[in-house]
C-alpha positions as CSV (number, residue, x, y, z in Angstrom):
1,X,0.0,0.0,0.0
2,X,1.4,3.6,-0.9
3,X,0.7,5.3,2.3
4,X,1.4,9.0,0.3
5,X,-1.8,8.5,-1.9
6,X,-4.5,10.2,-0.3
7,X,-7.9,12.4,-1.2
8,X,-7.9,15.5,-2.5
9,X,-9.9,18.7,-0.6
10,X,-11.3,20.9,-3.4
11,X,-12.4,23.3,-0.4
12,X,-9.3,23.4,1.1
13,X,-7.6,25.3,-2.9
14,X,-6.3,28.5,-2.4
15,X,-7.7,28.4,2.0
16,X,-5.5,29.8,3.9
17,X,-4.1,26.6,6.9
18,X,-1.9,28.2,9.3
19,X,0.2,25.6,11.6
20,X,2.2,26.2,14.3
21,X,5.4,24.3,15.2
22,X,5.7,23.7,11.9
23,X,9.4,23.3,10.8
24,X,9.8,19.7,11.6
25,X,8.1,16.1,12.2
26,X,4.4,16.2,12.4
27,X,4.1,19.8,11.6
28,X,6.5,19.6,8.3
29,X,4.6,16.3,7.2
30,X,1.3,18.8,7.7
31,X,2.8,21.8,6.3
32,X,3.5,19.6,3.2
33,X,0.3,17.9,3.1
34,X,-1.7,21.2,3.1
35,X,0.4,22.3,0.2
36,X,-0.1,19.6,-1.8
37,X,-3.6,20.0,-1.5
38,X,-3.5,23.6,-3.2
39,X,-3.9,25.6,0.3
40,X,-2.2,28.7,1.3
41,X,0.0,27.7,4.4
42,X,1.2,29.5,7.4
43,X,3.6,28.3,9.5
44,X,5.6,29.1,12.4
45,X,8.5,27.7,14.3
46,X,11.4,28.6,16.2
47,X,13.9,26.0,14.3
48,X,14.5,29.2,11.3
49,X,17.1,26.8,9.0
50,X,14.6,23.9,8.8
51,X,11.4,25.7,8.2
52,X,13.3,27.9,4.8
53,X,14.7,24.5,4.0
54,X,11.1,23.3,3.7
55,X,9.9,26.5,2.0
56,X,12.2,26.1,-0.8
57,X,11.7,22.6,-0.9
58,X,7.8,23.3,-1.3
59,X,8.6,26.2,-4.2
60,X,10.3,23.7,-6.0
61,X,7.8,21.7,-5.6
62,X,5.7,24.4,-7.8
63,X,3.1,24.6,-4.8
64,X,2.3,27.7,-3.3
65,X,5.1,29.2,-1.4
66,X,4.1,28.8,2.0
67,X,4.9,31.9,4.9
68,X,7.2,31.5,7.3
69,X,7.7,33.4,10.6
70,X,10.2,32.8,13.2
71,X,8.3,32.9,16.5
72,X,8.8,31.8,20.4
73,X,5.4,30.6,21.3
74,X,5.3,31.2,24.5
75,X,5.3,35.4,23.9
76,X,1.3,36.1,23.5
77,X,2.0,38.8,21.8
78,X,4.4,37.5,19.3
79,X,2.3,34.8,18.7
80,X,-1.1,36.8,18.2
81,X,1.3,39.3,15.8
82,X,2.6,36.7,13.9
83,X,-1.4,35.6,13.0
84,X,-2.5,39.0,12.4
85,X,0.5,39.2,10.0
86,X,0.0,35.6,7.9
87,X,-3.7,36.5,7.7
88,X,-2.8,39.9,6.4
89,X,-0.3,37.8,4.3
90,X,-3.2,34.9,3.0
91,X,-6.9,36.3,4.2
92,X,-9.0,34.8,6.4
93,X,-7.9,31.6,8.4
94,X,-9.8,28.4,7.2
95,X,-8.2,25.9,9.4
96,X,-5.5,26.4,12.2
97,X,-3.6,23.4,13.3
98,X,-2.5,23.6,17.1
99,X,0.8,21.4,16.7
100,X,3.7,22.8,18.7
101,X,4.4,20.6,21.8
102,X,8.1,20.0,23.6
103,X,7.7,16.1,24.6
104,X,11.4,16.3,26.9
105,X,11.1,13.8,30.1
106,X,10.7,15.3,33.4
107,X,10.3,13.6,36.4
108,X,7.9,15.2,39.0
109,X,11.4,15.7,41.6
110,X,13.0,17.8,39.1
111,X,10.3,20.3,38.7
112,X,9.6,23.3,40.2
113,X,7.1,26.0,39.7
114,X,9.4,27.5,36.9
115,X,10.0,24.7,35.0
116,X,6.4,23.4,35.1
117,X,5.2,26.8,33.7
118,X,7.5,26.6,30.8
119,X,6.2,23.3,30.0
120,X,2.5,24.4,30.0
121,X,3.8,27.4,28.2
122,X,4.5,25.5,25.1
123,X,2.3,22.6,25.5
124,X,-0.9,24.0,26.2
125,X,-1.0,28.2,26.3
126,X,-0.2,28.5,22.6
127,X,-3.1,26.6,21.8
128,X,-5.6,28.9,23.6
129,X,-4.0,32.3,22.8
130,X,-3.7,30.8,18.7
131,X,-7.4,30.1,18.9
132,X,-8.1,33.2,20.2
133,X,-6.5,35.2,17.4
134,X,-8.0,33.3,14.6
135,X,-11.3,33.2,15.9
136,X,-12.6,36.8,14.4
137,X,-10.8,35.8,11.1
138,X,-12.8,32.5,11.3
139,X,-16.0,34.5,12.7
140,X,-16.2,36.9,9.2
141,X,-16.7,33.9,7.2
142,X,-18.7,32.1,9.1
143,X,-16.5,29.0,8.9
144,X,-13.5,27.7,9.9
145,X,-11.6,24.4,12.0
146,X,-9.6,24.6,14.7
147,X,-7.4,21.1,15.1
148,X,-5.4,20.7,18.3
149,X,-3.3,18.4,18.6
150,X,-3.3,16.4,21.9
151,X,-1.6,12.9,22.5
152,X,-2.7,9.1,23.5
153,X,-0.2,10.3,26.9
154,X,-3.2,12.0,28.1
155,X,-4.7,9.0,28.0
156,X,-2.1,6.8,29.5
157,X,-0.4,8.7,31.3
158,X,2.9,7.7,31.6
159,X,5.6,8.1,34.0
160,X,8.3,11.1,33.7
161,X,6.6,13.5,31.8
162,X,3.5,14.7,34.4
163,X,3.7,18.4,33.0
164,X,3.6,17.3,29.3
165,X,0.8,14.8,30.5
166,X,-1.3,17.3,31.8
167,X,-1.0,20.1,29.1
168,X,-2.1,17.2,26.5
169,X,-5.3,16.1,28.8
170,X,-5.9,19.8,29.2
171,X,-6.1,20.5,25.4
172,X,-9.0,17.7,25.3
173,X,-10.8,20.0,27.7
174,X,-10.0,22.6,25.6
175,X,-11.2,21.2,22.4
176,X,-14.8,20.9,24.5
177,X,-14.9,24.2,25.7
178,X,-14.1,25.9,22.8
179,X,-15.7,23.6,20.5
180,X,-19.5,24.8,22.4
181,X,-18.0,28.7,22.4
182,X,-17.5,29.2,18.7
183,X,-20.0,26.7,17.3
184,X,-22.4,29.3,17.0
185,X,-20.3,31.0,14.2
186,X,-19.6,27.1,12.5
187,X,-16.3,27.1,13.6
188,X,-15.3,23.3,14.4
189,X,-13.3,22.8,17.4
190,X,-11.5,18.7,17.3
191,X,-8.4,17.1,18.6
192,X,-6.2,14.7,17.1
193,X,-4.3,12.1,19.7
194,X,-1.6,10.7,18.0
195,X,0.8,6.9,19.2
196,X,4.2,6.8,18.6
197,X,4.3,8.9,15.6
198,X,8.1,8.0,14.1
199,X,9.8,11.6,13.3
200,X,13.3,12.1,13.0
201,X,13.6,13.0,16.8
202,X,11.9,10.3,17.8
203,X,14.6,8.1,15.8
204,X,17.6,10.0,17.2
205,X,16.4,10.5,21.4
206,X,14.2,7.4,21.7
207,X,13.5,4.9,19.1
208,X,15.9,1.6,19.9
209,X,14.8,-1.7,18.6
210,X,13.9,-2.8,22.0
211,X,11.3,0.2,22.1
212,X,9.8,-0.6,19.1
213,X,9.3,-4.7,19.7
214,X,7.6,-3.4,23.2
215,X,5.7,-1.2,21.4
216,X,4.8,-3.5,18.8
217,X,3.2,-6.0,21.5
218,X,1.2,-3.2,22.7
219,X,-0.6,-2.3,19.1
220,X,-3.2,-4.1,16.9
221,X,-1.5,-2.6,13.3
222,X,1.7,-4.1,13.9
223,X,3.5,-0.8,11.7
224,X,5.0,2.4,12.2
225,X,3.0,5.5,12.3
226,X,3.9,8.1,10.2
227,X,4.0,11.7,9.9
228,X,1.7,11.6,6.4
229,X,-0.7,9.4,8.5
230,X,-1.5,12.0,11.0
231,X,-1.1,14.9,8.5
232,X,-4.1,12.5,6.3
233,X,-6.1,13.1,9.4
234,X,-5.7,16.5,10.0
235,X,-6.1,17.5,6.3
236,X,-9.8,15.4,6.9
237,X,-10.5,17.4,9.9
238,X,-9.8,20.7,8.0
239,X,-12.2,20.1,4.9
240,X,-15.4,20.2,4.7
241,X,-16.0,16.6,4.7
242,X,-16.0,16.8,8.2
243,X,-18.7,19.5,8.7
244,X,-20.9,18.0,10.8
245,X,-17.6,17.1,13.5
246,X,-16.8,19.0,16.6
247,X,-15.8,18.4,20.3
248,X,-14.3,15.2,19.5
249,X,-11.5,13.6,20.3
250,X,-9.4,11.7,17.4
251,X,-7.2,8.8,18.1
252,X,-4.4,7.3,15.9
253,X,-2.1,4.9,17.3
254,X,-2.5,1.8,15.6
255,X,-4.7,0.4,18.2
256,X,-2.5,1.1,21.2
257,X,-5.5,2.1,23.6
């Protein structure tokens, strides 16, 4: 099976997608996958080489040439600039993908009330403050999808990482919340828990052969998960084939929960 075939979006031609964290792994698969369906994307990271590598990688490509602005997330104000800038760039926002997340171990001794903050800075605030900005963008149109990405570790809840653990359980309550706030305006509020997604830093910090045979024993799909197989997902969740979908709670992790 060739797992880069997927449906095309005519809604999403020409729509302006704008992703955050978007340089790298997941958010580079997404960024690529929104290009290739004809969209206008937006992306921020703080990694600057990677994310022009991938710009000029797209341009070749002959796809639109995506915008790129180098951003610290966890500056509101930066952040909420940076949106008011891409959708003065591209127009209204039609989907905005809530992907930037730092997944470093932690135990619970080692944190204190600074380093916990940080963590929720990154892994949770961004998502709020981003939905925020795009909402009157979204609100003119009387459209739009909001996709955040959580992670089956809300669900789990593994050890060493409680911060991380409860900034991704805490953007499932967000999807809710949000999801009843704007849906008066059709704006689409979902969340997409991904498995062991296999990105480049997952191969280079974590990813041994005796990880993956334990985490084969654990799954149904006995496969790696991709970037392009979340990205599929997302792209799903940004179209219109997915109108009638909000509040909800997306899991892909090859049968792992």
């Amino acid at each position: 099976m060739n797992s880069n075939k997927t449906t095309i979006y005519h809604d999403l031609k020409d729509q302006h997608v704008f992703i955050t964290g978007g340089a790298t792994g997941i958010g580079a698969e997404m960024v690529r996958a929104f290009a290739a369906q004809g969209a206008r994307v937006a992306f921020i990271d703080y990694d600057e080489i990677n994310a022009r590598q991938l710009c000029d990688d797209l341009m070749n490509d002959q796809f639109h040439k995506p915008w790129f602005k180098k951003v610290d997330v966890t500056n509101v104000n930066t952040l909420e600039n940076a949106i008011a800038d891409a959708i003065k760039e591209f127009g209204p926002i039609y989907a905005l993908i809530n992907n930037v997340a730092n997944d470093e171990r932690h135990t619970p001794e080692e944190m204190n009330e600074e380093k916990w903050r940080a963590s929720l800075a990154v892994n949770l605030d961004p998502a709020f403050f981003a939905s925020k900005a795009v909402y009157e963008s979204m609100k003119l149109n009387h459209q739009g999808s909001i996709i955040n990405f959580s992670s089956i570790n809300a669900l789990l809840g593994p050890a060493n990482m409680p911060a991380y653990v409860t900034a991704k359980a805490g953007l499932v309550g967000m999807t809710k919340a949000l999801s009843k706030d704007y849906g008066d305006n059709n704006i689409r509020v979902n969340a997409i828990l991904p498995g062991w997604v296999i990105t480049d830093r997952q191969i280079e910090k974590w990813l041994t052969p005796e990880a993956e045979e334990e985490w084969k024993k654990l799954v149904a799909l006995k496969d790696r998960i991709m970037p392009i197989d979340v990205a599929k997902l997302a792209i799903f969740l940004a179209s219109s084939d997915s109108k009638m979908i909000t509040g909800q709670s997306f899991v892909i992790d090859a049968g792992r929960t």
